[in-house]
C-alpha positions as CSV (number, residue, x, y, z in Angstrom):
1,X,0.0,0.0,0.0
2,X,2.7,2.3,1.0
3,X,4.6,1.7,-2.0
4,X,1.7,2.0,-4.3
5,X,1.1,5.5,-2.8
6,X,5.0,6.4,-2.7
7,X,4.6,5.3,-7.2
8,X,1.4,7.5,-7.1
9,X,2.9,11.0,-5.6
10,X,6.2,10.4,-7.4
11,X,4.0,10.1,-10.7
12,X,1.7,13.1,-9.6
13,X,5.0,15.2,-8.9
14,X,6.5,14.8,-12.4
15,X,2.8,15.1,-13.8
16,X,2.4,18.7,-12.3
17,X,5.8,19.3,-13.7
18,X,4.9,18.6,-17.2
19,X,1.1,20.3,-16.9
20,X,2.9,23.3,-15.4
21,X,5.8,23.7,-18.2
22,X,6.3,27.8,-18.1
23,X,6.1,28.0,-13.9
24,X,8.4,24.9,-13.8
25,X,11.1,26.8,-15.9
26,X,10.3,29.5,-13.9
27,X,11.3,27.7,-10.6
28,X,13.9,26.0,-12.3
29,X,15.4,29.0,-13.4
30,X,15.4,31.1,-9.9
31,X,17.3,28.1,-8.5
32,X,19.9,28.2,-10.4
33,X,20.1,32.1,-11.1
34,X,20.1,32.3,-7.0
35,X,22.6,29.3,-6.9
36,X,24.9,30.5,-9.4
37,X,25.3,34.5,-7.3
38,X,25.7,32.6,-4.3
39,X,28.3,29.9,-6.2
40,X,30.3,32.7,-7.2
41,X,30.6,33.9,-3.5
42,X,31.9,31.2,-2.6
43,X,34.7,30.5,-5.4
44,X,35.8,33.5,-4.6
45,X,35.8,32.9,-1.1
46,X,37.6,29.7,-0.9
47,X,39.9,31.0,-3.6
48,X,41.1,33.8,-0.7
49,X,41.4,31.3,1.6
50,X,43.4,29.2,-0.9
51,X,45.6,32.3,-1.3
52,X,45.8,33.3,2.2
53,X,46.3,29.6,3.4
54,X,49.4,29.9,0.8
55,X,50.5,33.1,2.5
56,X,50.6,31.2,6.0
57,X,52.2,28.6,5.2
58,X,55.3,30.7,3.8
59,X,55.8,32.7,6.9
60,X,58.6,31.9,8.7
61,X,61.1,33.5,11.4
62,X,64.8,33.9,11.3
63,X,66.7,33.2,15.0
64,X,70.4,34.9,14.3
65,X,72.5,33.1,16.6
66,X,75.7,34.7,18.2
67,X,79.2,34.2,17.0
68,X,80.9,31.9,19.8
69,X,78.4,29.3,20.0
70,X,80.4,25.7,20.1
71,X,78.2,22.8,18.0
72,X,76.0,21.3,21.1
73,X,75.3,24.6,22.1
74,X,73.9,25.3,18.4
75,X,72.3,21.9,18.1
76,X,70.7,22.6,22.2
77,X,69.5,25.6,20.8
78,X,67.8,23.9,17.7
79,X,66.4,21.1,20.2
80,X,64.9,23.7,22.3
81,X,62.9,25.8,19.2
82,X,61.7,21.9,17.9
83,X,59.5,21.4,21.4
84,X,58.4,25.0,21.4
85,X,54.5,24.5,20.6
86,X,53.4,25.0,17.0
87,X,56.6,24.9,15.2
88,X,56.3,22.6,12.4
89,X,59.7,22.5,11.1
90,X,63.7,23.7,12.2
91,X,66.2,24.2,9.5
92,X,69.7,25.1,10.4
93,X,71.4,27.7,7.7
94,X,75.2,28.0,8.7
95,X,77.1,31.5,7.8
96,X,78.6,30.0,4.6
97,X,74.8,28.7,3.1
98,X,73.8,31.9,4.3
99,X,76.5,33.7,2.2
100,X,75.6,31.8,-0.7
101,X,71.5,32.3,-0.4
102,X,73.0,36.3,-0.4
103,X,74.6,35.7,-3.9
104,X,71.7,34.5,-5.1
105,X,69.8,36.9,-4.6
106,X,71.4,39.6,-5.8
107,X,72.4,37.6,-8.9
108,X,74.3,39.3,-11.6
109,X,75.7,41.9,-8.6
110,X,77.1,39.0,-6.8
111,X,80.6,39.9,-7.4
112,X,79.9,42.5,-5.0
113,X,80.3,40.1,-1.9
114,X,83.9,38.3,-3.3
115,X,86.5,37.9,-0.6
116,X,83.6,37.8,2.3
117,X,84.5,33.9,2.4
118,X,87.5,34.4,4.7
119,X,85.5,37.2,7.0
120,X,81.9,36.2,6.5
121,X,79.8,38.7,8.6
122,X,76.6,36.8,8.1
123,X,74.9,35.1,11.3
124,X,74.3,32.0,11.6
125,X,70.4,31.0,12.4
126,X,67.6,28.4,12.4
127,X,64.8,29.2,9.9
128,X,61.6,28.3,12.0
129,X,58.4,27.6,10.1
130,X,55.4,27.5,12.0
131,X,51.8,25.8,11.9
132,X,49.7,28.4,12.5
133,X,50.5,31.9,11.4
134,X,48.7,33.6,14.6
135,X,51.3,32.0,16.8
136,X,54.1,33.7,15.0
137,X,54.7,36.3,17.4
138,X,54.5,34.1,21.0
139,X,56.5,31.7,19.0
140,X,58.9,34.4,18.3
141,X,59.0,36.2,21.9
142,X,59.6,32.2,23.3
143,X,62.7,32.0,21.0
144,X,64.0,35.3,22.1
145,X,64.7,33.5,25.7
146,X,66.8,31.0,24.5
147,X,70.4,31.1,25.6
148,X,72.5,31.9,22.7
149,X,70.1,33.1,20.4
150,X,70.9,37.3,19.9
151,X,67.7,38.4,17.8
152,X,64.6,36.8,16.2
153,X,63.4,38.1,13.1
154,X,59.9,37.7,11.2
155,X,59.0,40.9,9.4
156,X,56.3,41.8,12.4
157,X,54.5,44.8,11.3
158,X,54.1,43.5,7.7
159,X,53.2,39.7,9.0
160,X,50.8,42.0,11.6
161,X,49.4,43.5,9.0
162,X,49.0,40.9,6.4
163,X,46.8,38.3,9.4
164,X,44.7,41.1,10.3
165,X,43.5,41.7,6.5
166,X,43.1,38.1,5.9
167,X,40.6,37.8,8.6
168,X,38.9,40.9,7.5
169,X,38.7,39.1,4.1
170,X,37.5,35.6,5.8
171,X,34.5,37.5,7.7
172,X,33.5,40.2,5.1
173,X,33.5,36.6,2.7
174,X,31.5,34.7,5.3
175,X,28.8,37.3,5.6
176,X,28.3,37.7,2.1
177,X,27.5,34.5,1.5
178,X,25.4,34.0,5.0
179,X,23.2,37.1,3.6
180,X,23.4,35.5,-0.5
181,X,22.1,31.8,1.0
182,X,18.8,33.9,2.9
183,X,18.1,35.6,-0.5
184,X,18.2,32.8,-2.3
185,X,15.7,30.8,0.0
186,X,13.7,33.7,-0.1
187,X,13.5,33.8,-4.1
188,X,13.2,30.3,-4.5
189,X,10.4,29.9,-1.5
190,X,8.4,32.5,-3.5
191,X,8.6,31.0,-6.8
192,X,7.6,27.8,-5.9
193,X,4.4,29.8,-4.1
194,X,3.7,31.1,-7.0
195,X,3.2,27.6,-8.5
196,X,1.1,26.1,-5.8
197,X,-0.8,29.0,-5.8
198,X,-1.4,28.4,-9.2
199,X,-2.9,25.4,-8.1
200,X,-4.9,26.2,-5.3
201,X,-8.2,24.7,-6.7
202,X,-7.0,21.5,-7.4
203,X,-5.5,21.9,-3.5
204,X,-8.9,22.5,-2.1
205,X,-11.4,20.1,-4.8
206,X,-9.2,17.1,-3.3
207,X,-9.7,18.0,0.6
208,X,-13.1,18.4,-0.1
209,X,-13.1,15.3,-1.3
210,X,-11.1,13.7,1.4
211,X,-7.5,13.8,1.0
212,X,-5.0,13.7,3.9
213,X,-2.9,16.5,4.2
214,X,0.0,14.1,3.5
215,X,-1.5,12.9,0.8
216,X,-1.8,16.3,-1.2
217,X,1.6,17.6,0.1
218,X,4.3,14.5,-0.7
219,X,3.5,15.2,-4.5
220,X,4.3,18.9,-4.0
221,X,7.6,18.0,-1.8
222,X,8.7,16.0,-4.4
223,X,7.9,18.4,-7.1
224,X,10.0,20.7,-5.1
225,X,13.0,18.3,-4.5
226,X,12.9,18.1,-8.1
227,X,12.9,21.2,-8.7
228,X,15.3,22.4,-6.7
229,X,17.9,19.3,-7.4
230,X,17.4,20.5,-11.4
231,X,18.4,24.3,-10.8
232,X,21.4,23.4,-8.7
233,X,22.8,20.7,-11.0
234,X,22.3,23.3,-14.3
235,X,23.9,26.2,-11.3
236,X,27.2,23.9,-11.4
237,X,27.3,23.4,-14.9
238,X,27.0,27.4,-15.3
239,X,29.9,27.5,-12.6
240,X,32.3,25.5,-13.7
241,X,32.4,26.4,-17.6
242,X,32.8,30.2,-15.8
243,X,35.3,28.9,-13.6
244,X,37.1,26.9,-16.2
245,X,37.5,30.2,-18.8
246,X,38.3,32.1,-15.4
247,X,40.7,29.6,-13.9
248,X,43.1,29.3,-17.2
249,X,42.6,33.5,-17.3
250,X,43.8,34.1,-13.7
251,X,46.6,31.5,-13.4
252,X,48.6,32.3,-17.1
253,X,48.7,36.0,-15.3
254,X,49.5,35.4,-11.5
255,X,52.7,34.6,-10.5
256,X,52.8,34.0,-6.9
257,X,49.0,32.6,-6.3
258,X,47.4,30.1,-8.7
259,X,43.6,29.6,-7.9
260,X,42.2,26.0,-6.5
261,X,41.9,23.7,-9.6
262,X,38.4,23.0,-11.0
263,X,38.4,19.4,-10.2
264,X,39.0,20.6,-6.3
265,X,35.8,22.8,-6.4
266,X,33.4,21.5,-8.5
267,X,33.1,18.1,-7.1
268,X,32.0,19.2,-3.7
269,X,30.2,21.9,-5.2
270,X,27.7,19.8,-7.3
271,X,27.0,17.6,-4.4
272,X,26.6,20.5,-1.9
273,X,24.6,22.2,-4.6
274,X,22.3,19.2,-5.1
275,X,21.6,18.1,-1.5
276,X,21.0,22.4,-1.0
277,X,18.7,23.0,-4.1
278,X,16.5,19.5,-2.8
279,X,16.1,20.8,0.3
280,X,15.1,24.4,-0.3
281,X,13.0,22.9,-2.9
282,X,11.5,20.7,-0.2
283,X,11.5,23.1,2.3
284,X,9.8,26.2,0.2
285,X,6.9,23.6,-0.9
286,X,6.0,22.4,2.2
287,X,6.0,25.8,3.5
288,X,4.2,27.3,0.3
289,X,1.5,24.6,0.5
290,X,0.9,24.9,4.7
291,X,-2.0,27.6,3.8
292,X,-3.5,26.0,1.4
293,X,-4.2,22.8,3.4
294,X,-6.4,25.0,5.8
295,X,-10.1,25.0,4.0
């Protein structure tokens, strides 16, 4: 019996689908105009945390050592900054690799640090990275305590500076898309009132009649979940060929960043999409038919 019923609304739902053709592109259509603003958000969103996750992971501090440090002392020292908490790594850069890392750098004006070999005034260090940026500094100040370490350096008004807009960026991001994801219930909820509104006769001839409330509203909630599921699968496809032309636009022009690959996004995105758009769909008929069950 149940089953027969579960054939019957699942038949009734795609029925009113096909009956209703214009409001069904209609719904259709809101559902994946709303999805696609709010997809866009959030690309760009997880694109800056991409970026700034790339940013945080690059920071690192320099601890110069001092001159008359014997080797235990400099391997104590090295031992000590591993069991701080949150350092992730400890790499030892002697005066002569730091001489050389110089050279480099200034390339083709490299000749201007010949004969420093014999009298290298570079310090020796330890080049800490850390695990989360945000620790930098306490990391940094615990460092500074350790016997035989002179200075420690991390660029801290520029690494200051960098966090704090990255976490304006985060919450700005996050409330964008919090506000984006009510407007799109709220445009989706109202076109899919619109269609049972539409139908409103037919609602109240089959109470009269009879009918459970249940028994009107599953072929609704499944016309909804259709829908819904429908708008956010054509959202994705939208998404990802403007990703795609955007992705390949982006990356041949950046040269420090490179935005999240499609396959990274899209995946999660069209099954987030599709369990979102079935339930708003769900959700906004049940809701949309409530006052037309009262008769």
């Amino acid at each position: 019996m149940l089953f027969r019923n579960f054939r019957y609304f699942i038949k009734e739902g795609f029925s009113n689908l096909a009956r209703n053709r214009l409001m069904t592109v209609a719904s259709v259509t809101s559902v994946m105009a709303a999805l696609v603003i709010l997809g866009m958000f959030l690309l760009i969103i997880l694109n800056v945390n991409h970026m700034a996750y790339q940013v945080e992971s690059q920071l690192e501090l320099k601890a110069f050592l001092k001159d008359d440090l014997s080797g235990e002392q400099i391997q104590r020292i090295g031992e000590e900054i591993k069991g701080i908490d949150g350092v992730s790594s400890v790499v030892f850069e002697s005066k002569e690799q730091a001489l050389q890392k110089f050279k480099k750098q200034l390339g083709e004006k490299s000749y201007l640090l010949e004969g420093l070999e014999k009298d290298n005034p570079l310090p020796q260090s330890y080049i800490v990275k850390v695990k989360d940026a945000n620790l930098i500094k306490d990391i940094a100040d615990e460092i500074k305590g350790i016997n035989g370490v002179d200075k420690v350096s991390y660029g801290q008004d520029v690494v200051e500076k960098l966090l704090g807009i990255i976490r304006i960026i985060r919450i700005v991001g996050l409330a964008i898309i919090s506000i984006l994801f009510v407007i799109s219930i709220v445009i989706i909820s109202n076109t899919i009132k619109l269609g049972v509104f539409a139908r409103r006769r037919e609602i109240n001839i089959m109470k009269y009649i009879g009918a459970t409330d249940w028994f009107i509203r599953w072929p609704f909630l499944i016309e909804g979940i259709v829908l819904g599921l429908l708008g956010a699968l054509l959202s994705v496809g939208v998404l990802a060929l403007m990703y795609g032309y955007t992705l390949d636009y982006v990356n041949s022009r950046l040269i420090v960043f490179n935005l999240l690959p499609l396959s990274d996004v899209i995946k999660d995105m069209a099954l987030y999409f599709a369990l979102l758009g079935s339930l708003i769909g769900a959700i906004g008929s049940g809701l949309s038919i409530k006052r037309f069950l009262n008769v």
